[in-house]
N, C-alpha and C positions, 0 to 999 in steps of 0.2 A: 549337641554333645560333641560336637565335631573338636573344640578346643582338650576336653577333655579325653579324647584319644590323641591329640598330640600332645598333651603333657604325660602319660600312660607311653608312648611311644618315647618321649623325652627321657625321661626317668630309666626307662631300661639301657637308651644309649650310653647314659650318662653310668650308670651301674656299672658296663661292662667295659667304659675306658678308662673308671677310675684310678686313678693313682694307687702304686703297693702292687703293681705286676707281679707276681710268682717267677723268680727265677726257675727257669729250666736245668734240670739234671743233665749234668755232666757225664762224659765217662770218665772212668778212672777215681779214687779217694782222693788226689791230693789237687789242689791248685794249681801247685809247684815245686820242686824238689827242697826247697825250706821245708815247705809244710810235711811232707815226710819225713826229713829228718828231724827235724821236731817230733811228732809222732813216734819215732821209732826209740827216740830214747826215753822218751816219757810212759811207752808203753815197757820197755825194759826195765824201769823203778818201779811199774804198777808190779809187775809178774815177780821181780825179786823182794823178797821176806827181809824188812830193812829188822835186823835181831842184833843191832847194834846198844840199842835202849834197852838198860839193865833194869832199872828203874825210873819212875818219876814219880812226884808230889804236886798235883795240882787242885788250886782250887777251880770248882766250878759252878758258876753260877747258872740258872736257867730261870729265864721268862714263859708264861702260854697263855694267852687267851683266845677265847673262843665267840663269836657273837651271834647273834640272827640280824640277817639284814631285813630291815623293812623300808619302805618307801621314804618314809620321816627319817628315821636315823639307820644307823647300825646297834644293837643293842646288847650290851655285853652278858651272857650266858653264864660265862666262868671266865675265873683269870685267878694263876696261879705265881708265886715268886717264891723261888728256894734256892739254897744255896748246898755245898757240901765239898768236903776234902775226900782227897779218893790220892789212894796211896796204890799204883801200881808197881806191880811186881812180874816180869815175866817166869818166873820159876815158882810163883806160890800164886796166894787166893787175895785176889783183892778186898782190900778194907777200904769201906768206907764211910765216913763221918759226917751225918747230918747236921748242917749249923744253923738252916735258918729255914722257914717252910711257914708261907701266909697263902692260902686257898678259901677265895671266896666267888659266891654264885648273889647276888644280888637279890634282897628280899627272900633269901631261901627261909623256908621255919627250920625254926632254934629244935635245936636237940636231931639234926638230921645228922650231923659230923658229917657236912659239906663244907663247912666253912671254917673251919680249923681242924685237922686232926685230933684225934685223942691218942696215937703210938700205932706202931704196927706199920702196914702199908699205907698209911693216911700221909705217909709221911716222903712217898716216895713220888721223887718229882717227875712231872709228865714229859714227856720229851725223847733222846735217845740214849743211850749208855754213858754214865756216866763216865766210865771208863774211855779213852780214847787208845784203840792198841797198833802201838805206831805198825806194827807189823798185818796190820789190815787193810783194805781197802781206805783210802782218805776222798773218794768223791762222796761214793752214796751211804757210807756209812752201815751198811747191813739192811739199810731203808727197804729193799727188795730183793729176793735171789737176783745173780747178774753174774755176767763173768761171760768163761764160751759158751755159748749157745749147745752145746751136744752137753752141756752138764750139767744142764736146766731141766728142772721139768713140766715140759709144754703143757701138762693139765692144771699148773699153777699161775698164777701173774708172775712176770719177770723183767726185768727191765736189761737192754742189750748193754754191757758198758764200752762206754765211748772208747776205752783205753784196752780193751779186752782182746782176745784172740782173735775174733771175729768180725773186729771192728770194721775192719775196712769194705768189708759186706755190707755194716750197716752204716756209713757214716761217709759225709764228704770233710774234708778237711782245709780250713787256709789258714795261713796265718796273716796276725791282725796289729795289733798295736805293739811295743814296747814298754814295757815299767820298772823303772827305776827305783831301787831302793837302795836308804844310806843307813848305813849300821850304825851303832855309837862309837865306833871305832874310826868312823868317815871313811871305811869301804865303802863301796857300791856294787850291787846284787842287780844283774838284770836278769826280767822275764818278760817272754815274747809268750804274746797272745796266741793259742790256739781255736780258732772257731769250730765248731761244730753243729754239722745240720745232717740231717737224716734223710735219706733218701727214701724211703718214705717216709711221713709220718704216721704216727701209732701211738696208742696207748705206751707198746715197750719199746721207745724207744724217745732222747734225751735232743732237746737243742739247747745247744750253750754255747760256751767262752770258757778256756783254758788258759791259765797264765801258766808255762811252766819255766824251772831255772834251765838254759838250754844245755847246761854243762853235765849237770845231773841227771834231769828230767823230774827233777822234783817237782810235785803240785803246787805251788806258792798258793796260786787263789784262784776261784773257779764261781761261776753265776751258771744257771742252770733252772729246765723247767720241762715237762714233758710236751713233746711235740706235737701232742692232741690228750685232751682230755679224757677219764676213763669212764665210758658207761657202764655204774657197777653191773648189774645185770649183763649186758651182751660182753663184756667183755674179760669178766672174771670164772675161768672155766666151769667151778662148784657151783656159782651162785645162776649162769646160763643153766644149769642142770635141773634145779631149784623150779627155774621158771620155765621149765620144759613142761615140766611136771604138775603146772599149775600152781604152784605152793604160794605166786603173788598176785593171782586172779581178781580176790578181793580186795587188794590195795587201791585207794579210790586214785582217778586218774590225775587229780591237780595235786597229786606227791609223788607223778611220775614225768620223767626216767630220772632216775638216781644216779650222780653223776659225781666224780671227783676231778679237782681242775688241783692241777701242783705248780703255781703259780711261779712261783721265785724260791730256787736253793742259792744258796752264797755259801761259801766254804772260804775261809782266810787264814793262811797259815803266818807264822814266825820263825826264824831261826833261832833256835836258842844254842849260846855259846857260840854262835861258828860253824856249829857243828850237825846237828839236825834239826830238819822243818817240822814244828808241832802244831796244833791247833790252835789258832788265837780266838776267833770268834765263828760261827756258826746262823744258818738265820733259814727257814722255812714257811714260806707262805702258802696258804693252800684254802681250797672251798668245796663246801658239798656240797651238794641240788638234790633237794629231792624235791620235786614240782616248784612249787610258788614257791617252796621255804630253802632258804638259802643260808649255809654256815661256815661266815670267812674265819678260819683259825690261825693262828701263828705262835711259832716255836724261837726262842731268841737263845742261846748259849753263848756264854763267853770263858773261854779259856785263861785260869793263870799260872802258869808254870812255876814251881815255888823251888823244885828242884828239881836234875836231872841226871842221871847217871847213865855213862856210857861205856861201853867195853877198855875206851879206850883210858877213860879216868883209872877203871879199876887197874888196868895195866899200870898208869902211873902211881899209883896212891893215892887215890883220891876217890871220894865217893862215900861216904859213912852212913851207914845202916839208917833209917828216917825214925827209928825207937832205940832209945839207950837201953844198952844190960840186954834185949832181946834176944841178940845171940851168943852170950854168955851165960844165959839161966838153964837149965832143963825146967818142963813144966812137966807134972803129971795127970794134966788132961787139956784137952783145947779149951774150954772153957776157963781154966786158970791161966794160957795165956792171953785170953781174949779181955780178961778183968785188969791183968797187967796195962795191955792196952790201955782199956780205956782211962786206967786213972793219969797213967800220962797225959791222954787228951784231954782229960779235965784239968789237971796243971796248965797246959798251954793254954786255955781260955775261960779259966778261974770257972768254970761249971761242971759239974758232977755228971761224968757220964755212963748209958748201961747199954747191956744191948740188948736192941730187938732187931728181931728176925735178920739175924747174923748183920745188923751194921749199929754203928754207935749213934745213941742218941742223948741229947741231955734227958735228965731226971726231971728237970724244969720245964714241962711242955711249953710253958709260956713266954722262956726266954726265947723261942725260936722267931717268934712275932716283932720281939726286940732287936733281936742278935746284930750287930753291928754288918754282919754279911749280908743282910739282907738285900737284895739289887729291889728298886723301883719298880711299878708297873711298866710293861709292854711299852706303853706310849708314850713313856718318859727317855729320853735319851739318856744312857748313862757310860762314865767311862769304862771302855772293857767289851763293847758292844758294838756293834755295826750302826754307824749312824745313820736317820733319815738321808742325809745327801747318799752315803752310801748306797741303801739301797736304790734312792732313787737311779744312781749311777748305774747299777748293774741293770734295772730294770729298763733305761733307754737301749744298754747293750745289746739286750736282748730282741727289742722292738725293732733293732736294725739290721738283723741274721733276717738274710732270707729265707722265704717258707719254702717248707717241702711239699711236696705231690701228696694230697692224702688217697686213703683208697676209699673206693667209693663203697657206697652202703646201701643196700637193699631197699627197699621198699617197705616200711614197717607200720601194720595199722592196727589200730585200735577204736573202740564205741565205747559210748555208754561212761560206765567212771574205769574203765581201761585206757580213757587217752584225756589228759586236759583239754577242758574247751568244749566237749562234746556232748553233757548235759547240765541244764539249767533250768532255772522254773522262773516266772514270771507274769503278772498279768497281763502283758500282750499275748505270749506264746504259749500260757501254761505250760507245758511241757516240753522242752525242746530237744530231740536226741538226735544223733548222728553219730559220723565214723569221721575219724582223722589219720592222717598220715605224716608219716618223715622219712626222709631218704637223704642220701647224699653222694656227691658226685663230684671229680674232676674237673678244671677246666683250666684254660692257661688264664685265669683270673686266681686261680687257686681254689681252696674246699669251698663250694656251695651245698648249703643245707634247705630242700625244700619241707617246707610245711605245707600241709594241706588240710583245710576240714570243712564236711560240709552238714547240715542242719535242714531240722525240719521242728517248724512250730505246731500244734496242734490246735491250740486255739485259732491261732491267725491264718493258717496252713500256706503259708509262706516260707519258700525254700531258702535259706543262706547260703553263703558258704565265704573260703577266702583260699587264697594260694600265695604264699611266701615263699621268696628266693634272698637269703641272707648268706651274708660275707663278713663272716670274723675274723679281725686280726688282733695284733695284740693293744692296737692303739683306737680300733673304732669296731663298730657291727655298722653294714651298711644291708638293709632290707628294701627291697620290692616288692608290694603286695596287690594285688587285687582282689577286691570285696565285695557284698551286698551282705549286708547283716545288719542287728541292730545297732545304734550309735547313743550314747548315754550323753545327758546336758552336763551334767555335771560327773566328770568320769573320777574326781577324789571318794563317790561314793561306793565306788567300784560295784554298780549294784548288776553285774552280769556273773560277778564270781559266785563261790559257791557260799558265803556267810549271804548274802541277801538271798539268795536262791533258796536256804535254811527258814530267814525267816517271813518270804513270801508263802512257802509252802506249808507250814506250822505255824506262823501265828496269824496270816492273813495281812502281810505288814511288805510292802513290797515301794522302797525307799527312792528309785530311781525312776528319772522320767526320760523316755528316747524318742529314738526317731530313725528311720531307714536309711542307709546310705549306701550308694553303691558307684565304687571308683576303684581306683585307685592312688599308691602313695609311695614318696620314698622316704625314711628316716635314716634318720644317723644318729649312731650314741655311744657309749664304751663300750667297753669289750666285755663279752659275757661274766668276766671274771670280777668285775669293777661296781660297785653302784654306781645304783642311774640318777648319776647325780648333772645330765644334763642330755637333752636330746633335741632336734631340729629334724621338724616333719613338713615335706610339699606335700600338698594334698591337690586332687582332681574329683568331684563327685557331685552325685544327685541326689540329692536329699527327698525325701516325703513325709507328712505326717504319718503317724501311727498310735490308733486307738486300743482302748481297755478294751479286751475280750475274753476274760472271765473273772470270775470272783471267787470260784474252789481255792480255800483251802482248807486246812484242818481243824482251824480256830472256827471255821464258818461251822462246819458240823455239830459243832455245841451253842454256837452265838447265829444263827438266822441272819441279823441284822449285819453282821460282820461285809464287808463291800469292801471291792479295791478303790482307792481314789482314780478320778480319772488322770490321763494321761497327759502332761504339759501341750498346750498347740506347738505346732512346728512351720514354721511354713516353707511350702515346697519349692524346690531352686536347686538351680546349677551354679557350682560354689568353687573357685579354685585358691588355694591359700597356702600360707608357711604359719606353721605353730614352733616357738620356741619355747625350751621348759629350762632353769637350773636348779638346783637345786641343794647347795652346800650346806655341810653342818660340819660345825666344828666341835672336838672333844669327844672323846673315849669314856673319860672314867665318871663311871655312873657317881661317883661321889663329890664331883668338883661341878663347878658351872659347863652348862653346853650351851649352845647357840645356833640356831639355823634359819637360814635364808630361803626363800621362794620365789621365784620368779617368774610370771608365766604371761608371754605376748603371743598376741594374733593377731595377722593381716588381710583380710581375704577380699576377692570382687568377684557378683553374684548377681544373676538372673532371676527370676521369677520362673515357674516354668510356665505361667500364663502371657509370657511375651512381655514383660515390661523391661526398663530400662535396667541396663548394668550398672548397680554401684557398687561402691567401698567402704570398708569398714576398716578399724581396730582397736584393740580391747586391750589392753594390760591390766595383771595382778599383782599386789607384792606382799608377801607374809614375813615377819620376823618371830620369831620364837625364842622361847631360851628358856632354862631350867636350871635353878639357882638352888643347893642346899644352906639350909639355914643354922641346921643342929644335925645330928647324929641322926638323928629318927623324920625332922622336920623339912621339908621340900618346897619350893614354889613353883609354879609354872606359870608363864604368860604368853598369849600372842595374841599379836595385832594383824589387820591385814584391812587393804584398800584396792579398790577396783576400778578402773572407769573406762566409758566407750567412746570411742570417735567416731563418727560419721562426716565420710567425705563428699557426697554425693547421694541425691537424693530420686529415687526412682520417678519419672514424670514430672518431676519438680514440686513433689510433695509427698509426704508421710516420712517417716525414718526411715532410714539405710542402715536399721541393723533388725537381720533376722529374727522372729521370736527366740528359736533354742541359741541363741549366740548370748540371750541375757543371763545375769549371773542372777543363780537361784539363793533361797535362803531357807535354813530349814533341815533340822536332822542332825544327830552326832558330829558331825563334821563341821557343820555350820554353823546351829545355833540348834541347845537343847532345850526339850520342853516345848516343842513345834513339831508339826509333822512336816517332812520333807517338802520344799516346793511353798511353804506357806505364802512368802512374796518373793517378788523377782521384778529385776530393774537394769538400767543400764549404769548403773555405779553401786558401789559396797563397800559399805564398811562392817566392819565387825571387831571383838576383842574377846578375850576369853582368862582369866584369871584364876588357879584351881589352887590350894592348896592340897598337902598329902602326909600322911604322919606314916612312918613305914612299924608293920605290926608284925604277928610272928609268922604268919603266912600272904602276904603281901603290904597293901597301904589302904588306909580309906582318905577319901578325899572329898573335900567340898570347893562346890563351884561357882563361877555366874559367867554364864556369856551377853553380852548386847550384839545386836546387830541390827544393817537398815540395808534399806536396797530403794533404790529412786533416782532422779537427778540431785545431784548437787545443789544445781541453781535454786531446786524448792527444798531445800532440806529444812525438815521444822524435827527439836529433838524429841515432841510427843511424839513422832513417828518410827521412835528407835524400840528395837523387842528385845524385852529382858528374860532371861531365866535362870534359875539358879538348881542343885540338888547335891546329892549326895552320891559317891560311887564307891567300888572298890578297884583296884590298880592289884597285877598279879604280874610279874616278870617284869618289873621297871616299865610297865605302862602298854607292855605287849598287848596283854587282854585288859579290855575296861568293863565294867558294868555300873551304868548308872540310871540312879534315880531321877528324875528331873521334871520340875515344873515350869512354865509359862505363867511371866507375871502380866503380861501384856495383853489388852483386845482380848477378844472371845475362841483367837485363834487358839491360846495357849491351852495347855494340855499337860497331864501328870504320864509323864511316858519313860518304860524302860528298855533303856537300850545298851545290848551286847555287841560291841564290837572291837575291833585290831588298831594297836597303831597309835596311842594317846599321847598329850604329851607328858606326864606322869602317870 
């Protein structure tokens, strides 16, 4: 084992010199006396009340969707497109006029009014005011209390603003690039970058980029994101109160800690006339955590300024009222002049309009669906919106502010279903329970987060555990772990979570076959906020076999004969290796073609731990998928995928040079249905899987067949390939499955139903 403590000793060195050092804190806010002066007049337009805008007339458009991220895809939840005209006025009541509004949830049942409104609030578009009042804050939009800090209140969430009274307590300052802008006039408008990093990071408190005009200190354009993530729990004063109290005892631990990450704000202004900076476009990226389940959402607005009225038009003559005869009539109640209104609105775009709940709608719910305003989905680039290149633009901006000092965090533990990870069922362990831990800390590497958890089987009475030290930034997570726990052959079955844990202990059905390891590892991969749409792991470990040691479960109580299969052999060795995974999918919208790729190589060289010879191995897998609509209702899905092993070197100069659990398994939901998990296994694979799906009023049924084989190559004969086919039903676009499935092949095959996550319809 002596290799394997110097790659455990490698791995740490390598950790803690890697690239992305933490700039150290300065004294002083400014860089430079640019940077303050900059600052100082941007902070003096923040604090003066711009009551120059008498009125305006803008249309506004808004984008939202919302998804769950799973291993396979991102899956879309909800996604909303509406549109509406909003008639600001700073001396009266805003009106505003609904023109276009499509919200749908994918597969929801009919008659829910999820997926089109029927009038009233159905109608009102998710996002922030539609109103923009130029006399308000223009970074965070009301998004959070903010402002000085003595006017906040500390028993609420608050965020410090960057521009605020107080800023210079919270915030370093430098400035950054140049940006040139040319009018239609062939002026030119510059704004100088202002950065902003926080001295420490927090929940309340902002890292970004400021463009401002340096003349004015006008906000031109702004990227922005909070400088650590929030744990709703610890760090929302009400909801810590909540969980003081016990009120989330019973929450099971793989939906903890609940977390908000606020990924990317873009803010982009315009001058209109000359004369003032209004909002052009808007954009919010953001995700929630609560344990395994993950929900990336996003906010799009685009601004169009249709008119403007300033103090100083009204001085020249200029500026007419946005309703004719309005202020020539007397009315005798508000509602006769609210009908007035609307019939004018219906003149300007030939539809009949009335109002609910004080804003103008059409009579025609259905033209909304139509309406010429209507902007595209989210994923669609459209003009008027922040482009892909855009964001990506602000998003490298961002990646290249140095980090701030976070503060460190207590020691926080949890057992049982109080901490993910810390029970499981199984027939190795039967019962596995334990306590875990997370903390975190300083260091001139920047924030480290440790994990810790340790385990105890009761069948096997074999003690586990693991200890993690990971390093997030905006561009990777880099972890160091050390281990002894169980290790699964096939880890797409995820059978240590808690769905196989479910149906080892109730129906006596337990789908994964393992094996002991114990080392250590370093991985790299995105950044918490990102799918893991690709990762690179060095591993160091000692492997052993591990056998069946009980047959309790629930289903046995009723069925006697009920038995766990036994456990895959394993054989025992010291194993040093690089696993790489990718894993791209292309396409959003649940209604168009997607497609995704898999990729998964392994290289490893490994001992016996009975003294034989050292050899080498390596394996690759590659999967393509895609999912194709046919009609309104009708779906296809298909994947292929092919496997094979290399052997470099053969121990003593005979037998294979590839591990038992290194072979690829066949067998189970994942694989091939209508088989039990594990039926063959080999050092090549193929397989295919063909489903159709017809979407119904509370999700889709589908029929299926999968083939697949596992062997060499070189003997491949096609009686040796296993067929099955069945029937399932699909619920949230393929999130949950349930199928029926038989085995038409050999005596292996079986009529077997299986519930799980993750399909590809």
């Amino acid at each position: 084992m002596s290799r394997a403590r110097v790659f455990i000793a490698g791995a740490i060195v390598w950790f803690v010199c890697a690239p992305g050092l933490q700039a150290q804190d300065a004294q002083g806010a400014f860089a430079d006396p640019e940077a303050e002066r900059l600052f100082r007049v941007a902070h003096e337009a923040w604090r003066s009340v711009d009551a120059s805008v008498v009125r305006y007339t803008a249309l506004v458009r808004r984008r939202f969707v919302a998804s769950l991220r799973t291993p396979l895809r991102d899956r879309t939840l909800y996604h909303q497109e509406a549109a509406s005209r909003v008639f600001w006025d700073r001396d009266r009541d805003q009106i505003t006029q609904i023109l276009a509004s499509s919200q749908e949830v994918p597969e929801a049942p009919e008659g829910t009014g999820i997926v089109l409104g029927g009038g009233g609030s159905n109608f009102e578009p998710i996002g922030f005011g539609d109103a923009f009042d130029p006399g308000g804050d223009r970074l965070i939009f009301g998004a959070a209390p903010s402002g000085d800090v003595d006017e906040v209140d500390h028993d609420e969430f608050f965020v410090y603003h960057p521009l605020g009274s107080f800023a210079e307590e919270a915030y370093r300052y430098e400035v950054g690039d140049t940006l040139t802008l040319t009018l239609p006039d062939a002026r030119e408008i510059r704004a100088v970058e202002l950065t902003v990093v926080p001295r420490i990071a927090s929940p309340n408190h902002l890292t970004g980029t400021l463009w401002i005009e340096p003349e004015s200190g006008a906000l031109v354009r702004a990227a922005y994101r909070l400088s650590e993530s929030i744990d709703i729990v610890r760090d929302i004063p009400d909801v810590a109160e909540e969980d003081a109290e016990g009120d989330f005892d019973l929450v099971p631990g793989f939906l903890k800690p609940w977390i908000f990450d606020m990924t990317l704000v873009t803010v982009d202004y315009a001058l209109w006339n000359f004369d003032v900076w209004l909002p052009r476009a808007m954009r919010v990226d953001g995700e929630v955590r609560a344990g395994v389940l993950r929900v990336p959402a996003s906010i799009d607005i685009a601004y169009r300024m249709e008119s403007v009225v300033t103090d100083r038009d009204l001085q020249e003559g200029r500026g007419a009222a946005p309703f004719e005869g309005l202020e020539d009539r007397v009315f005798e109640s508000r509602e006769e002049a609210l009908a007035f209104i609307a019939e004018q609105l219906g003149e300007d775009e030939g539809v009949e309009f009335e109002v609910v709940d004080d804003k103008f709608v059409p009579v025609d719910r259905d033209w909304l669906q139509q309406s010429p305003h209507l902007p595209p989905p989210i994923w669609d680039d459209a003009p008027g919106f922040l482009s892909e290149d855009d964001l990506n633009e602000f998003a490298a901006r961002l990646r290249d502010l140095p980090r701030a000092p976070v503060r460190s965090l207590p020691f926080r533990v949890g057992w049982g279903l109080g901490h993910p990870g810390t029970l499981r069922y199984n027939r190795i362990e039967a019962l596995a329970a334990g306590v875990g831990g997370d903390a975190r800390f300083s260091s001139f590497l920047g924030p480290i987060d440790l994990h810790a958890i340790a385990l105890f089987g009761i069948a096997d009475a074999e003690p586990k555990g693991s200890v993690t030290l990971e390093r997030s930034t905006l561009s990777r997570t880099i972890a160091v772990s050390g281990y002894r726990d169980l290790r699964a052959i096939e880890p797409r079955l995820r059978p240590l979570g808690p769905g196989n844990s479910f149906n080892a202990l109730l129906r006596g059905r337990d789908d994964g076959d393992y094996y002991m390891a114990a080392g250590g590892d370093l991985t790299i991969g995105p950044p918490p906020s990102s799918r893991e749409s690709w990762e690179v792991r060095l591993y160091g470990e000692h492997q052993t076999s591990v056998k069946t040691e009980t047959d309790v479960s629930l289903r046995r109580a009723f069925d006697s004969d009920r038995e766990f299969r036994a456990n895959a052999p394993a054989t025992e060795l010291d194993e040093f290796g690089v696993e790489v995974g990718i894993r791209p999918w292309w396409g959003e919208d649940p209604d168009r073609t997607q497609v995704g790729v898999e990729f998964y190589g392994q290289a490893a060289t490994w001992q016996p731990t009975d003294g034989g010879e050292w050899a080498s191995y390596a394996r690759t897998r590659a999967t393509v998928r895609t999912r194709v609509p046919i009609t309104d209702r009708w779906r296809v899905g298909f994947e292929v995928e092919g496997g094979t092993s290399f052997e470099f070197d053969e121990p003593g100069g005979g037998g294979g040079a590839l591990p038992a659990q290194r072979s690829w398994l066949l067998g189970g939901p994942v694989t091939l249905r209508g088989y039990e998990a594990n039926v063959a296994r080999g050092e090549d694979l193929g397989r295919s899987r063909l489903e159709f799906a017809r979407g119904t009023r509370f999700g889709s049924v589908t029929l299926f067949g999968d083939a697949g084989w596992v062997g060499r190559w070189q003997t491949f004969e096609s009686d040796d390939v296993l067929y099955g086919v069945g029937v399932g039903a699909s619920f949230l676009d393929g999130l949950v499955r349930l199928d029926l499935a038989r085995g038409l092949t050999g005596p292996a095959g079986e009529t077997r139903l299986d519930l799980y996550v993750d399909g590809i319809l």
